[in-house]
C-alpha positions as CSV (number, residue, x, y, z in Angstrom):
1,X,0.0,-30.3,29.5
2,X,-2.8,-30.5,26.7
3,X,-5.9,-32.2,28.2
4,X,-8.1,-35.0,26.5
5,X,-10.8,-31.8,27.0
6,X,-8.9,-29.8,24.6
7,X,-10.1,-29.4,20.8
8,X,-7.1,-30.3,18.6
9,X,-5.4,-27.8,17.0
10,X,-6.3,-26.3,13.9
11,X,-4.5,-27.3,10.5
12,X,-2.6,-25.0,9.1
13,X,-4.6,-23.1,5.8
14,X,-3.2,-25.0,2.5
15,X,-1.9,-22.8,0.0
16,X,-0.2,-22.9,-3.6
17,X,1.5,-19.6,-5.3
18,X,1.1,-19.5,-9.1
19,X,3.8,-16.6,-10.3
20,X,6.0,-16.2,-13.6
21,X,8.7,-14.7,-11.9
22,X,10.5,-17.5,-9.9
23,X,12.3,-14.9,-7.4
24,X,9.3,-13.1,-6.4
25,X,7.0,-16.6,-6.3
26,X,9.9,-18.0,-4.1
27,X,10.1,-14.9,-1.7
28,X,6.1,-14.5,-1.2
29,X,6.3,-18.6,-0.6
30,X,9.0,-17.6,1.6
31,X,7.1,-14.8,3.4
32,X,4.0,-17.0,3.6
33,X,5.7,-19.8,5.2
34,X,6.9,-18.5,8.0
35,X,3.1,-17.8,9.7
36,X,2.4,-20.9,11.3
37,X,-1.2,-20.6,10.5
38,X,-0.3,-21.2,6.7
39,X,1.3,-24.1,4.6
40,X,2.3,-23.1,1.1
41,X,2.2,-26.8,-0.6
42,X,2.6,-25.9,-4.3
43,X,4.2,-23.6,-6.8
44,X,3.2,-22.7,-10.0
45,X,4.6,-20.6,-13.2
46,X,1.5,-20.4,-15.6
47,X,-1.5,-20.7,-15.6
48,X,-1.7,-24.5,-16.6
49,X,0.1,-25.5,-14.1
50,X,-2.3,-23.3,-11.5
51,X,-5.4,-25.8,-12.9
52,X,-3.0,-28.8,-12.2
53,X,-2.1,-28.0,-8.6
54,X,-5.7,-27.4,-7.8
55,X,-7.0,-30.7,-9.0
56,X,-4.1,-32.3,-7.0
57,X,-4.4,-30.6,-4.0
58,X,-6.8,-29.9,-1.1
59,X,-6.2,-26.0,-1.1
60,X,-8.1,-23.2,1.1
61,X,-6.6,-20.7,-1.1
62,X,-5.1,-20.1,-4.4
63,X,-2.4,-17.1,-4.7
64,X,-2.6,-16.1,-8.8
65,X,-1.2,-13.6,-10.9
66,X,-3.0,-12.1,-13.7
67,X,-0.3,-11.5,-16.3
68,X,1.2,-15.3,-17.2
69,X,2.2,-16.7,-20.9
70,X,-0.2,-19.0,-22.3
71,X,-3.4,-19.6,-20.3
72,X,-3.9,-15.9,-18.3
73,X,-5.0,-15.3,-14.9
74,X,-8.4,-14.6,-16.2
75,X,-8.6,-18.0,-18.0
76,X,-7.9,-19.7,-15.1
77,X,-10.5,-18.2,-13.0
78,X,-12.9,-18.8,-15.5
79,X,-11.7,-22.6,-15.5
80,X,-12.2,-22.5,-12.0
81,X,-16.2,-21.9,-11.7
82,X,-16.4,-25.4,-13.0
83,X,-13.1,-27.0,-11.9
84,X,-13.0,-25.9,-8.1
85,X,-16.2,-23.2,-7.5
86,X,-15.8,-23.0,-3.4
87,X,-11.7,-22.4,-3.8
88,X,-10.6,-19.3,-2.6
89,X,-8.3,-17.1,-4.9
90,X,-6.5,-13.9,-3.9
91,X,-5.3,-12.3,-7.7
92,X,-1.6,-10.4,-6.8
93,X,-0.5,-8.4,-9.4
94,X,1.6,-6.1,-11.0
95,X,-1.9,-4.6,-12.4
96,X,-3.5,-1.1,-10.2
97,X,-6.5,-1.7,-8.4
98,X,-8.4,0.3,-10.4
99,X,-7.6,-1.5,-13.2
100,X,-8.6,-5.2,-13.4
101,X,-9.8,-5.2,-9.2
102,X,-13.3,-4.9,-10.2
103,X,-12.9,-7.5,-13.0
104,X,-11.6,-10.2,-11.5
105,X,-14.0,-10.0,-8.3
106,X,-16.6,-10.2,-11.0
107,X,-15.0,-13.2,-12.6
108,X,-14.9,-15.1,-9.4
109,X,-11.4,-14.3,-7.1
110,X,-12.1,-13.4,-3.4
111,X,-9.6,-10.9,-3.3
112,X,-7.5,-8.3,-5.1
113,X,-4.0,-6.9,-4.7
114,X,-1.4,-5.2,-6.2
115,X,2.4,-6.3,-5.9
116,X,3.3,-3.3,-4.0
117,X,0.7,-3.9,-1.3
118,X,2.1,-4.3,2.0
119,X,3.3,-7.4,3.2
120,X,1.1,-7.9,6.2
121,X,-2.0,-6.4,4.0
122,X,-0.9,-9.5,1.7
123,X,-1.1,-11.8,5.0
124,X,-3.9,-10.6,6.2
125,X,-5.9,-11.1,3.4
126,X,-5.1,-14.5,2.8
127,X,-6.1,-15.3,5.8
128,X,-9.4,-14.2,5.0
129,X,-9.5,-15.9,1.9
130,X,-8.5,-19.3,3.3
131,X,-11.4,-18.7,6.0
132,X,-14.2,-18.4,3.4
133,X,-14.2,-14.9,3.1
134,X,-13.8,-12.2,0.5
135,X,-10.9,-9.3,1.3
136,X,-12.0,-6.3,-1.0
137,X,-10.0,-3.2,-0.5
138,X,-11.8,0.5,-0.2
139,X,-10.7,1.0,-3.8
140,X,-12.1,-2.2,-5.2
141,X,-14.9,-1.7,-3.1
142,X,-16.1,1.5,-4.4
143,X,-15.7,0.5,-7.9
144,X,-18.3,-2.6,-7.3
145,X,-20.6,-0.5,-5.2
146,X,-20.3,2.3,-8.2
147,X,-21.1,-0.6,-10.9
148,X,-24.1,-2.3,-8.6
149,X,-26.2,1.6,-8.1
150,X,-24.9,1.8,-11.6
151,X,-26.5,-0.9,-12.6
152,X,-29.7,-0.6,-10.4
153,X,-31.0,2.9,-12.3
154,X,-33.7,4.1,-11.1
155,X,-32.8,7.6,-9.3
156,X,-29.3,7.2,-10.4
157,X,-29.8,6.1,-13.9
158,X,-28.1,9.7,-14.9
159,X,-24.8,9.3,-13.0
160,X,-21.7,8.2,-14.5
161,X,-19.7,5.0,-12.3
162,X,-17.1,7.9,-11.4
163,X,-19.8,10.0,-10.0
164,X,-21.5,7.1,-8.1
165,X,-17.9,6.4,-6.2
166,X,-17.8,10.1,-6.0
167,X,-21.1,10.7,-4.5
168,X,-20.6,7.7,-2.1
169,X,-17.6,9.1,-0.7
170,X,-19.1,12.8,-0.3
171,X,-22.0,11.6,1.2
172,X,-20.1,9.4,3.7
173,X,-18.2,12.2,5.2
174,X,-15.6,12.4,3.7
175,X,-13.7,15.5,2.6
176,X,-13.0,16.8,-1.0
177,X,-9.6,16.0,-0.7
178,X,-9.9,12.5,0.8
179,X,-12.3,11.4,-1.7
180,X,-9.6,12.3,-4.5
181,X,-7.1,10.3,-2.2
182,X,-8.9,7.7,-2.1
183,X,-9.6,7.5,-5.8
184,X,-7.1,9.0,-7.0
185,X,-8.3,11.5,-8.9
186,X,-7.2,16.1,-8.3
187,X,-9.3,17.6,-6.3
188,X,-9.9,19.7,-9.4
189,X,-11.5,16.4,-10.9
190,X,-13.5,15.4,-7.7
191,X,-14.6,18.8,-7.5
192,X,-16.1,18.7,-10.5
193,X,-17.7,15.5,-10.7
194,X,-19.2,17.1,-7.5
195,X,-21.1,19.4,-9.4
196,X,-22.3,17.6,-11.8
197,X,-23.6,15.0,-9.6
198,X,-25.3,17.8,-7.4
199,X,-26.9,19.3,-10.7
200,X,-27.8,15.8,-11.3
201,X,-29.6,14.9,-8.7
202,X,-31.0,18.1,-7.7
203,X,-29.5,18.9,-4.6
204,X,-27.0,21.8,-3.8
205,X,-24.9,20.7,-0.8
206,X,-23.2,17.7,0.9
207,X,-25.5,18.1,3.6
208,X,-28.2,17.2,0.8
209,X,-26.5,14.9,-1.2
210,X,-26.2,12.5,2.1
211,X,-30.2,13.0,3.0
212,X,-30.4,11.8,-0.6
213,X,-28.5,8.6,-0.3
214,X,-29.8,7.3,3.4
215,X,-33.4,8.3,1.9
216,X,-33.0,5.8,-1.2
217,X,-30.6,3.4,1.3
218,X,-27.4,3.6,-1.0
219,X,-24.7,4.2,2.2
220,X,-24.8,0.4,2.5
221,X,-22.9,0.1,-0.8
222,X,-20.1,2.5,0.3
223,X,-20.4,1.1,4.5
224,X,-20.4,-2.9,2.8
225,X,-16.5,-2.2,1.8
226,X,-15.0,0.4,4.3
């Protein structure tokens, strides 16, 4: 028996799906649904009606694809710094993340996945959205930390954004042919981004190139999105 001590329970996180396809919009509301910690209130086909159910709804989250006729996912995200700047939106698309994941972070979503993601990756990260947070994935991560030491200069002003992701990866232990997992690239093409970088930065070893970063402080970027 609850006692008059006891906080009361916690809503349940407010969601609407905006989705083209009605099968797969109606299967993820579906999936959705059944977590008792989440209440899909809305659908959507375009991005129109994605601006509408915002403005007539109290949402914690917005679920979005990119790829829509008429207004795009990308317009509607842009509509959103003004209409609804503290919503949280999780893009799901048909899209790689290496495509458009850095993009739409920098454009305002919380979160990016691809269609084939995992269904309890999809979960998890809405649930993370609809509690004020961001859910960026190691891929999507290493692009932005690439694009901010990019951006920085300084003693990287010479590197390439592939050779940033690559160095970060080298220089946070991991192997040759991990790294190239984990962006997939060959481990012909990691290998020789490696050598460049090295030649770059004057260094000749992994055991070097991760003095280098923890002396200039640039693990953080790669450790921020592990």
């Amino acid at each position: 028996m609850a006692s008059f001590n006891d906080p009361p329970p916690e809503r349940p996180k407010r969601l609407a799906i905006v989705d083209d396809h009605a099968i797969f919009r109606r299967g993820l509301g579906h999936l959705l649904g059944q977590q008792p910690d989440l209440l899909v209130v809305s659908e959507g086909s375009n991005g129109e009606d994605a601006l509408r159910l915002v403005e007539e709804h109290s949402l914690d989250a917005l679920v979005l694809d990119l790829a829509m006729p008429g207004t795009s996912g990308l317009e509607v995200l842009a509509r959103l710094r003004d209409l609804a700047p503290r919503l949280g939106v999780l893009v799901l698309s048909g899209y790689a993340q290496e495509r458009y994941g850095k993009l739409v972070i920098q454009q305002g979503a919380r979160g990016y996945l691809s269609k084939d993601c995992d269904p309890q990756t999809l979960i998890d990260a809405v649930r993370c959205i609809c509690s004020g947070h961001s859910y960026i994935t190691p891929v999507v991560g290493a692009q932005l930390a690439a694009e901010s030491i990019y951006r920085d200069g300084g003693v990287l002003g010479g590197l390439s954004r592939r050779e940033c992701q690559v160095m970060l990866k080298l220089a946070s232990g991991m192997s040759l042919k991990s790294t190239a997992a984990a962006l997939r690239l060959s481990p012909k093409t990691v290998s020789l981004h490696r050598m460049r970088l090295l030649a770059k930065l004057h260094v000749s070893s992994n055991a070097e190139l991760t003095y280098f970063t923890l002396k200039h402080d640039l693990l953080r970027f790669e450790l921020q999105f592990r």
